[in-house]
C-alpha positions in Angstrom: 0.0 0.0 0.0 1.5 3.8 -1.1 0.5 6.2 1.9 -0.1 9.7 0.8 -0.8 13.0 2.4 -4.1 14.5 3.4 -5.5 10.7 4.0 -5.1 9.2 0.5 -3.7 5.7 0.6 -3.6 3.4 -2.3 -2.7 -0.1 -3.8 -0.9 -0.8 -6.8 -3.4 -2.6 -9.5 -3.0 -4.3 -12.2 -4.0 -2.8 -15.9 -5.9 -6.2 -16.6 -6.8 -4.7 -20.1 -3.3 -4.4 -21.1 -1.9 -7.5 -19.1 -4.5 -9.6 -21.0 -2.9 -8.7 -24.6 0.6 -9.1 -23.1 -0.5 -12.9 -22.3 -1.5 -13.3 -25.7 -2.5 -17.1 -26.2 -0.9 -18.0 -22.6 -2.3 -19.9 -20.8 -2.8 -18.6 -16.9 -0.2 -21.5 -15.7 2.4 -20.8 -18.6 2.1 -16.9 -18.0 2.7 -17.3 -14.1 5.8 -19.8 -14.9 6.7 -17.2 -17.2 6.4 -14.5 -14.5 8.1 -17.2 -11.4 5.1 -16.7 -9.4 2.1 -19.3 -8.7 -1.3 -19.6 -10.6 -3.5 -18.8 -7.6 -0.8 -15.6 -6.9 -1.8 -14.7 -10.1 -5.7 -14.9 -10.4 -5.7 -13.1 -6.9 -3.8 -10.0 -8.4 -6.1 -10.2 -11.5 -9.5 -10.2 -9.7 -8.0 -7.6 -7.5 -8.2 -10.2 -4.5 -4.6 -9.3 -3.9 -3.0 -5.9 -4.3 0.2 -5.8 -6.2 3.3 -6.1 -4.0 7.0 -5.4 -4.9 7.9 -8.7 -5.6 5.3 -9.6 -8.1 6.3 -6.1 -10.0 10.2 -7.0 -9.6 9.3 -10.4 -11.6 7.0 -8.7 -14.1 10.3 -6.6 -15.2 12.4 -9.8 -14.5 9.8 -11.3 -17.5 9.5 -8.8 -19.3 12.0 -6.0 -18.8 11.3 -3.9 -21.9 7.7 -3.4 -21.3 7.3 -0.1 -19.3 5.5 -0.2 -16.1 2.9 2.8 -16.2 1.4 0.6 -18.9 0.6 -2.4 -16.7 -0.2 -0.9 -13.0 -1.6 1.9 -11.7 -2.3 3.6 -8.5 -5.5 2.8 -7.6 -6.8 5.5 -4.8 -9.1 4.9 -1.7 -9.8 7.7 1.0 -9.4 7.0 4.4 -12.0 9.1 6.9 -10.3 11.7 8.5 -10.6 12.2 12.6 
């Protein structure tokens, strides 16, 4: 989670839109082998069961290290109520 000021926190999501062409014809177990990371890992992160953590984006550049990363996450923001 990214803390900001004023009460704005946030999780780092996954473009699914753009993801989905990257996989191409992979399947969801060859894409996660391809990414080093498990299937359920991955169907968390793309039903948004999971927020993107550091080490999933580390192995997403390990995978694909040309493909820039505003393209594939995002900064999805949620308001916390302020006291």
């Amino acid at each position: 989670m990214i803390v900001c000021n004023k009460g704005i926190h946030g999780n780092i999501r996954l473009n699914l839109a753009n993801f989905l062409k990257l996989q191409g014809d992979l399947t969801e177990v060859e894409m996660a082998k391809k990414l080093n990371v498990s299937r359920s890992q991955l169907w968390r992160i793309k039903t948004k069961s999971s927020a993107v953590g550091q080490e999933f984006i580390a192995k997403f550049k390990n995978a694909y290290p040309n493909e820039p990363f505003e393209k594939y996450f995002f900064i999805e923001s949620v308001e916390l109520n302020q006291r």
